[in-house]
N, C-alpha and C positions, 0 to 999 in steps of 0.2 A: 525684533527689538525696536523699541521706538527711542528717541530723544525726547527727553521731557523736562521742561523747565519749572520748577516748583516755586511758589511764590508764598512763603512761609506768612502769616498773618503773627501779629503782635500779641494775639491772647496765647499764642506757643511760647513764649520768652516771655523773663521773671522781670520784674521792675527795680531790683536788685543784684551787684553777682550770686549771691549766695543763693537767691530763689530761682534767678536762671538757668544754673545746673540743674539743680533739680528738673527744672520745666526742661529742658531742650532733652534731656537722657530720654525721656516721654515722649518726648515731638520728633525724635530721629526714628523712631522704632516703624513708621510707616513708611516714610524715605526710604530706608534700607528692603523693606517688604520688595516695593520698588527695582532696587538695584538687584536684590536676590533672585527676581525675575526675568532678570534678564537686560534691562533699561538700561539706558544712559542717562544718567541726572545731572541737570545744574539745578542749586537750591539758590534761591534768593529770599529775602527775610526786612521785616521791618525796621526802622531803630527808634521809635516816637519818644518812649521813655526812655531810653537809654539814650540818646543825646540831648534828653532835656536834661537832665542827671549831670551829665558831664557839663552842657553848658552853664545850669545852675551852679555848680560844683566851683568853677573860674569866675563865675560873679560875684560869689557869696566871697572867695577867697583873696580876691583884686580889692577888693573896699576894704580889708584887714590889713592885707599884706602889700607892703609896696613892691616887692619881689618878685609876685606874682601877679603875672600878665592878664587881661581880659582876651578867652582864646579867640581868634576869629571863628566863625560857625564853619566854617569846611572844614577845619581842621578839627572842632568838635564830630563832625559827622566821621571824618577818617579815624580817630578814635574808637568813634561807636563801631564803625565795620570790624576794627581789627580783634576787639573784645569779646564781640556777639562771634566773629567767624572764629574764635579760639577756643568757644566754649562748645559751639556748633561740631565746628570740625575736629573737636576731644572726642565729643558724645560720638557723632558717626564713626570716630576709629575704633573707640570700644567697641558699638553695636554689631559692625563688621565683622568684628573680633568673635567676639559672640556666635556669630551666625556663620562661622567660617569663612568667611569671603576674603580674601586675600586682595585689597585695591587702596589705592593711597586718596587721599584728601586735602583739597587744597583749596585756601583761602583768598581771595585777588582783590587787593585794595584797589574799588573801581571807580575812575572817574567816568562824568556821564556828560557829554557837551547836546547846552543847551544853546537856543539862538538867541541874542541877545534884544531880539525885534519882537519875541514873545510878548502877548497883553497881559501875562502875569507881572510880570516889571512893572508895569500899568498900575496895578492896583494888588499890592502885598497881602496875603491874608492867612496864610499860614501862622498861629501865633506859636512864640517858645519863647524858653524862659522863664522867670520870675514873673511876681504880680510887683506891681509898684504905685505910689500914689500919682496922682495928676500933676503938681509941682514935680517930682520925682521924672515922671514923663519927660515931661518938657523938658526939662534939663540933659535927657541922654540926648531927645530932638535936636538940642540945640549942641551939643560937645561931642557927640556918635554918630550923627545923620541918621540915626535911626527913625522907623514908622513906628511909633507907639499909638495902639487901637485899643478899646474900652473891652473887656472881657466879658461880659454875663455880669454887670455889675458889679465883679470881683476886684475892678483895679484893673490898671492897663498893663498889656502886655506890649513887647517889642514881634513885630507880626514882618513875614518875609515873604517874596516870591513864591511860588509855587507851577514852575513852566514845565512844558511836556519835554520829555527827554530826543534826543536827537540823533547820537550816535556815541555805542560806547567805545570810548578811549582805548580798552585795553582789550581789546575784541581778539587781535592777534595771540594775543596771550593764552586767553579763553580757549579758542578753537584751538592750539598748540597741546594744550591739559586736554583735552576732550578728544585729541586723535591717538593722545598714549591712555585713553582709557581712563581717566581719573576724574570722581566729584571735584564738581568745581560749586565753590560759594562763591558767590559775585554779586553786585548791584545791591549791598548791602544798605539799606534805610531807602532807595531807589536811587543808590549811587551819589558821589560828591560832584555836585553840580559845576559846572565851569564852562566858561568864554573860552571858543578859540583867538588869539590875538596871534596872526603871522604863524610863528614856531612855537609859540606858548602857550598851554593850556592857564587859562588863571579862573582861581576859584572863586564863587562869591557867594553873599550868601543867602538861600532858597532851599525849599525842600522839593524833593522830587517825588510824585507819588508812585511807592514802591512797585503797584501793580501793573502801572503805566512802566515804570524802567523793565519789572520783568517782561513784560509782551512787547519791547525794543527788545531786550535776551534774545526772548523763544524766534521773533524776527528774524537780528542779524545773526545768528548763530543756525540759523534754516533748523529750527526743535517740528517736529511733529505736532507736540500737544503742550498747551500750556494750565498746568493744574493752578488755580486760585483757592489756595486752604484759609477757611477763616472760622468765626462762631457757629455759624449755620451750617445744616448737612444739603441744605437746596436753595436753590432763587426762589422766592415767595410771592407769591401776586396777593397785594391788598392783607401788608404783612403785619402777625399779630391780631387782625379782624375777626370777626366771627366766622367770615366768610374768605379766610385765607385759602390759596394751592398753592400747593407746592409744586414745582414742574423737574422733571426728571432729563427729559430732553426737547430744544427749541431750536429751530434755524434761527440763521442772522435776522432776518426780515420781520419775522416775528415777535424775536426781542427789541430790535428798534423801534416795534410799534410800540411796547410796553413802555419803551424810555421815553417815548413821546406822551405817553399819557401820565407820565410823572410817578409810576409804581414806583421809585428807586428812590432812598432818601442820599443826597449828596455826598454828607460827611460818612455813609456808611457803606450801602451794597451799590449804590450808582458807580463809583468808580473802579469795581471790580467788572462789573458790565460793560462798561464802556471800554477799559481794556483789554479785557476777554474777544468782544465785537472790533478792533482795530486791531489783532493776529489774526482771528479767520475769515475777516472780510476779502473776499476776491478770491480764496487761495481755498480751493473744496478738498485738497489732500489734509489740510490742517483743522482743527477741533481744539476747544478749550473747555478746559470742567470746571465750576463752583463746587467747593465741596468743602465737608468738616476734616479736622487733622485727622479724626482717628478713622475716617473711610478712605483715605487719600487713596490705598492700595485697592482696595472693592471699585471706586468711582474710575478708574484705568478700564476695569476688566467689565464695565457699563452695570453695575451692580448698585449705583450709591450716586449722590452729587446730582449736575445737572449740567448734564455734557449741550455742548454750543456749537452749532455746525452750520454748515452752506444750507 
């Protein structure tokens, strides 16, 4: 039996509630292949749209309503986790169900402390939110402290942090569900970012990239293997080309050369790479796979994906 920490990608969850039942009943059915094998799982999962949704949601509704608050962004993000892990953790009880397996499921609203000396504070570039015009801009700059940044010529957006995660908050918790046996969902959107101050965790607001919180998970929680499920069924060199490859399996050393030569585009497979390589860097008992949702269970058993090793 291995521990294995799942890092759900965004194209598994619907951009609405009603589409995301649907999608998640579909995206639990490999996770469970998983647990029917024998495994221990923690799932973790993105939130892009769903707390742009909610954030938009308090924007749109503050400029109508005097009543209604503009929400702070971690408290949007606490939202998104509890929503996504309700529909998550419905689906897997059914699937269970389904499949005979008798094991409980459980959801853990996670905070995730960042350092506050991080260079993402430096320079904010995570955009959410609404579009707005440039007058419009200025005006939140100047009554919000907000960083409003020009979009793809669509109108500026309010753009945030984006620092690597440091230690999760609720880690006791975690390992506590994980020694009676039970799925744990955690580090949901890559967890609600926060400042340690003294006794107080305080929230602020940034996004954490999900991939990056999951390979803190599979870390502090000592997982085995940290599965990366997204569009693609492999890491691709020279992707989309004529002369694409697909790679099945690579050591560290070898993918760090590729990240040096710029195969990875940023906003897409580089930061599941570079996540993947900061779990099994140093540590030759541990292994990480890229892989698509629906091989999640074949890329385990080295049949699929593109497993990452010493």
């Amino acid at each position: 039996m291995k521990k294995i920490v799942v890092a759900l990608g965004g194209n598994a969850l619907g951009n609405n509630p009603e589409e995301q039942v649907i999608q998640v009943a579909h995206a639990v059915k490999p996770i469970v292949e998983l647990i029917k094998n024998g495994h221990q799982v923690l799932l973790a999962h993105g939130n892009g749209p769903q707390v742009g949704m909610i954030n938009l949601a308090f924007e749109v509704a503050s400029k109508t309503s005097s009543v209604t608050p503009l929400m702070p962004f971690p408290e949007c993000g606490a939202m998104s986790q509890g929503y996504i892990g309700y529909h998550l953790q419905n689906a897997l009880q059914t699937e269970l169900r389904n499949q005979g397996i008798t094991k409980s499921v459980a959801t853990v609203i996670t905070q995730v402390e960042v350092d506050p000396s991080d260079p993402a504070f430096e320079n904010p570039s995570k955009p959410i939110g609404s579009f707005y015009t440039h007058e419009e801009a200025l005006i939140l700059e100047k009554e919000k402290g907000y960083v409003m940044k020009e979009d793809a010529s669509r109108g500026y957006r309010r753009v945030v942090p984006s620092p690597k995660p440091v230690k999760i908050v609720e880690l006791d918790i975690i390992d506590s569900l994980i020694k009676e046996n039970h799925v744990v969902i955690t580090v949901g959107g890559g967890g609600i970012p926060v400042i340690k101050n003294k006794n107080q965790y305080l929230g602020v607001a940034a996004v954490i990239d999900k991939d990056f919180a999951s390979a803190t998970l599979a870390d502090q929680t000592h997982a085995d293997l940290l599965i990366i499920l997204t569009a693609v069924d492999q890491i691709k060199l020279n992707y989309k080309q004529p002369n694409e490859i697909s790679i099945s399996s690579i050591s560290v050393n070898e993918l760090e050369e590729y990240v040096k030569e710029g195969h990875f585009l940023k906003g897409s497979m580089l930061p599941k790479v570079e996540a993947a390589l900061s779990f099994v860097k140093g540590n030759e008992k541990r292994e990480a796979i890229i892989a698509s949702l629906e091989e999640a269970w074949l890329a385990v058993e080295g049949k699929a994906g593109t497993r990452i090793h010493q």
